[in-house]
C-alpha positions as protocol buffer text, in pm:
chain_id: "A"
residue {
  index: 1
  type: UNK
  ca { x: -5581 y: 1255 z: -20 }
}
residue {
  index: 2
  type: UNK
  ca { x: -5834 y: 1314 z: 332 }
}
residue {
  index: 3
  type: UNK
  ca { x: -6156 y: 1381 z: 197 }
}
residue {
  index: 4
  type: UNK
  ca { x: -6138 y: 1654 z: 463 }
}
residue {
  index: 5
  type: UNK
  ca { x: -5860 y: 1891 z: 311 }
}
residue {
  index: 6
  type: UNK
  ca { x: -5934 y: 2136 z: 17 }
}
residue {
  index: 7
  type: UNK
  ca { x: -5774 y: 2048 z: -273 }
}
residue {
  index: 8
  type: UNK
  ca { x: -5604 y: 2277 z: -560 }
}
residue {
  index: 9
  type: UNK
  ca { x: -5478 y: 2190 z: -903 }
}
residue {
  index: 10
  type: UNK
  ca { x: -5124 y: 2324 z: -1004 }
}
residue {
  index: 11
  type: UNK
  ca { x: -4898 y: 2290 z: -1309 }
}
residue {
  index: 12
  type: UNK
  ca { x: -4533 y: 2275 z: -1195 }
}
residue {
  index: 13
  type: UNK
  ca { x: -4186 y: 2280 z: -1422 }
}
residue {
  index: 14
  type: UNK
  ca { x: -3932 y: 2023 z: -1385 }
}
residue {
  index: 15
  type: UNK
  ca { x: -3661 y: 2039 z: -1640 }
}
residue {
  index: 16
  type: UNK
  ca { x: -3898 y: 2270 z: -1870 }
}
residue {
  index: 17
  type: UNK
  ca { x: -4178 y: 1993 z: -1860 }
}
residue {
  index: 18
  type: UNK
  ca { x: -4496 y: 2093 z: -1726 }
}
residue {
  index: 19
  type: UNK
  ca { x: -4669 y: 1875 z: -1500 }
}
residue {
  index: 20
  type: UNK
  ca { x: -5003 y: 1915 z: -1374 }
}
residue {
  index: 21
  type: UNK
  ca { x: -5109 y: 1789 z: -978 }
}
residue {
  index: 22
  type: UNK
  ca { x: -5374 y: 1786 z: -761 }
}
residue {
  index: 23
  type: UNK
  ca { x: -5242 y: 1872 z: -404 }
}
residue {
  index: 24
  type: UNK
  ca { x: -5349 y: 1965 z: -46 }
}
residue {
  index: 25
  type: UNK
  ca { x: -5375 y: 2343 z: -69 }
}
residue {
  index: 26
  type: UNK
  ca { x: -5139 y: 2420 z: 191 }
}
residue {
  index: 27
  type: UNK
  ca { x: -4894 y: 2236 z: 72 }
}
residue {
  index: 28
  type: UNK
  ca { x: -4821 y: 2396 z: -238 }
}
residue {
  index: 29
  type: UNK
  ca { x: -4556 y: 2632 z: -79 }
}
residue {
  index: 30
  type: UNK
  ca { x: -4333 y: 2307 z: 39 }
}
residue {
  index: 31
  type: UNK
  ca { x: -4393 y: 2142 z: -280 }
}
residue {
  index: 32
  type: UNK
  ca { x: -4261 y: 2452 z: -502 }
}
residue {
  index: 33
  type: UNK
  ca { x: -3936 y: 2461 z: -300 }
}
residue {
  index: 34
  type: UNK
  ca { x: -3880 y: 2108 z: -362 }
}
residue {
  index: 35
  type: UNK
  ca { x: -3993 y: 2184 z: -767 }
}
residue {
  index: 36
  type: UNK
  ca { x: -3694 y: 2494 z: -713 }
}
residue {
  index: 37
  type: UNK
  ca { x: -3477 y: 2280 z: -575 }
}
residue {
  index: 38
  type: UNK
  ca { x: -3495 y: 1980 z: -787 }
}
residue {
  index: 39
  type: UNK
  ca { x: -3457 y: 2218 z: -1104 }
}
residue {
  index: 40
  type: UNK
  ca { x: -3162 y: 2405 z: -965 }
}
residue {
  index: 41
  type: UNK
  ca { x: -2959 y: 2048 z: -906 }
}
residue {
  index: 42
  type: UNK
  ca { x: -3049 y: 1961 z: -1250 }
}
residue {
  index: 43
  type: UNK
  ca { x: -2896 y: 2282 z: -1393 }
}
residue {
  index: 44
  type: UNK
  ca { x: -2590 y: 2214 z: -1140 }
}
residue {
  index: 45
  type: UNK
  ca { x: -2560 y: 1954 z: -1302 }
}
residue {
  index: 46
  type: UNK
  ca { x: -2596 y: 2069 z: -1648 }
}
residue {
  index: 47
  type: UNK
  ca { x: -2337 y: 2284 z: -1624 }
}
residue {
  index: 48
  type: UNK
  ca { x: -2123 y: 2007 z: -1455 }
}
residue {
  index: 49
  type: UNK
  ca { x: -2149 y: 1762 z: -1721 }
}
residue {
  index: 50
  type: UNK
  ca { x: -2214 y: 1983 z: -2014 }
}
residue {
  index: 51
  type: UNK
  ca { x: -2253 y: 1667 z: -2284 }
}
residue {
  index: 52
  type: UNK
  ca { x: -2523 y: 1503 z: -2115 }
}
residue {
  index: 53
  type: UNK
  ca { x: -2881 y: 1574 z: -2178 }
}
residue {
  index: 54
  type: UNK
  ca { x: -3168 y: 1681 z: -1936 }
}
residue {
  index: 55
  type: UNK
  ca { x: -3299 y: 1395 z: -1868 }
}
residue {
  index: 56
  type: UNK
  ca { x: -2919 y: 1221 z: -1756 }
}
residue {
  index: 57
  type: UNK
  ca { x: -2921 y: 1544 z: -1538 }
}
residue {
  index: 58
  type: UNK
  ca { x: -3283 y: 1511 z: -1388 }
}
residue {
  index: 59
  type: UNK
  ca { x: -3180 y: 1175 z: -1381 }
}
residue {
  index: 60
  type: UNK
  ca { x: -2864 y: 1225 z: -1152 }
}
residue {
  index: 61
  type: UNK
  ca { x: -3035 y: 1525 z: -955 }
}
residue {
  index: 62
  type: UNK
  ca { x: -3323 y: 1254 z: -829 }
}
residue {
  index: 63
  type: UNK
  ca { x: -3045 y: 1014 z: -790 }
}
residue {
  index: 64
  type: UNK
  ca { x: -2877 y: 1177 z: -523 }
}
residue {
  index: 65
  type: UNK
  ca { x: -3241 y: 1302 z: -348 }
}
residue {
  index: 66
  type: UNK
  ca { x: -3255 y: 902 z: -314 }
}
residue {
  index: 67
  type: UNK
  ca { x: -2970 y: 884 z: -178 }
}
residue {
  index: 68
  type: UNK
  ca { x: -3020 y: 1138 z: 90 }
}
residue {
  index: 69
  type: UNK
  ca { x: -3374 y: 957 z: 155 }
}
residue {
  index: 70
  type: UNK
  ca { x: -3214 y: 622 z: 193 }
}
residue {
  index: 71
  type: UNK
  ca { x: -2927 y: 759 z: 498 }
}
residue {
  index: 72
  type: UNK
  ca { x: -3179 y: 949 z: 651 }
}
residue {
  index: 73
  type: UNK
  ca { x: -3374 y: 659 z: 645 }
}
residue {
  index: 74
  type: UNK
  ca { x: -3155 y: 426 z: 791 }
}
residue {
  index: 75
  type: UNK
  ca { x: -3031 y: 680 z: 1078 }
}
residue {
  index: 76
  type: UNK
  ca { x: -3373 y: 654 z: 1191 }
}
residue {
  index: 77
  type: UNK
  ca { x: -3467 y: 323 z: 1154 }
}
residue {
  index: 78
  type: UNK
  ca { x: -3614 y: 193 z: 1470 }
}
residue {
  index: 79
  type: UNK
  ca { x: -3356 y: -110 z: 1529 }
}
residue {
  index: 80
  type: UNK
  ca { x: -3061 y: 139 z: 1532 }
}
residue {
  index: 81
  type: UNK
  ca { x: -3152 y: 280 z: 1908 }
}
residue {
  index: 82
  type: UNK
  ca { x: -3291 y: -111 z: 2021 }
}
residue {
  index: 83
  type: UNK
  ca { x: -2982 y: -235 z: 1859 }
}
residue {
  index: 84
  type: UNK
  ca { x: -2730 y: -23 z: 1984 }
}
residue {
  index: 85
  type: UNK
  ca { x: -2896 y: -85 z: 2359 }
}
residue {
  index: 86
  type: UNK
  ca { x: -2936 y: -468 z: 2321 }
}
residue {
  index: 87
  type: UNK
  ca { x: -2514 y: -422 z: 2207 }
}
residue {
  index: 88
  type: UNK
  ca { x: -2473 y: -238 z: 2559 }
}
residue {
  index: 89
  type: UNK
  ca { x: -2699 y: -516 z: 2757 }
}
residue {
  index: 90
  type: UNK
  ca { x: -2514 y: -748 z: 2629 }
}
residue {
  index: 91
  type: UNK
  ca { x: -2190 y: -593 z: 2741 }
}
residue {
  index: 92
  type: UNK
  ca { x: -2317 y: -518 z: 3068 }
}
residue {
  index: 93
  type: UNK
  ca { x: -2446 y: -891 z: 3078 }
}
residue {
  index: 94
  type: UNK
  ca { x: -2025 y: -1010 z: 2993 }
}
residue {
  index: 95
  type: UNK
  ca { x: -1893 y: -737 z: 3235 }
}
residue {
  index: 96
  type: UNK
  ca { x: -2083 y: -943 z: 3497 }
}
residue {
  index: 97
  type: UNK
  ca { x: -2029 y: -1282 z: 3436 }
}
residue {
  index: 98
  type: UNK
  ca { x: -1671 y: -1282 z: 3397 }
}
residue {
  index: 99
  type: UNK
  ca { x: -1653 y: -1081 z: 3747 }
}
């Protein structure tokens, strides 16, 4: 953490465990969203698959949170645009030699 931001301890749920964290003080409104969110995909999927446990559920519910992370990840990826344009050079470049 920047030794320059106040700090604030919190105890958060996830899947009725309690865990305690130490976090930049303004972002503890983001970060008990996230806590929200994760728990309400977890009891999605609780009711989904009603004969696994909590932790297959908080299992699947992060799961699919890495999922998401990894496509957004790779839509922004810095060789996707210099790719794409080096594709298009490079078609330019054949468009004019074969003229």
């Amino acid at each position: 953490m920047d030794e320059g931001q106040a700090t604030k301890s919190i105890t958060i749920l996830i899947a009725g465990r309690p865990y305690p964290l130490k976090i930049k003080a303004g972002d503890e409104a983001t970060i008990r969203k996230i806590v929200k969110e994760i728990n309400d995909k977890v009891n999605r999927f609780q009711l989904t698959y009603t004969k696994k446990d909590k932790q297959d559920c908080l299992s699947m519910a992060v799961l699919t949170y890495a999922v998401d992370l990894h496509k957004a990840q790779q839509k922004n990826t810095p060789e996707a645009p210099v790719s794409k344009r080096l594709s298009q050079i490079d078609q330019l470049l054949d468009q004019l030699l074969n003229d």
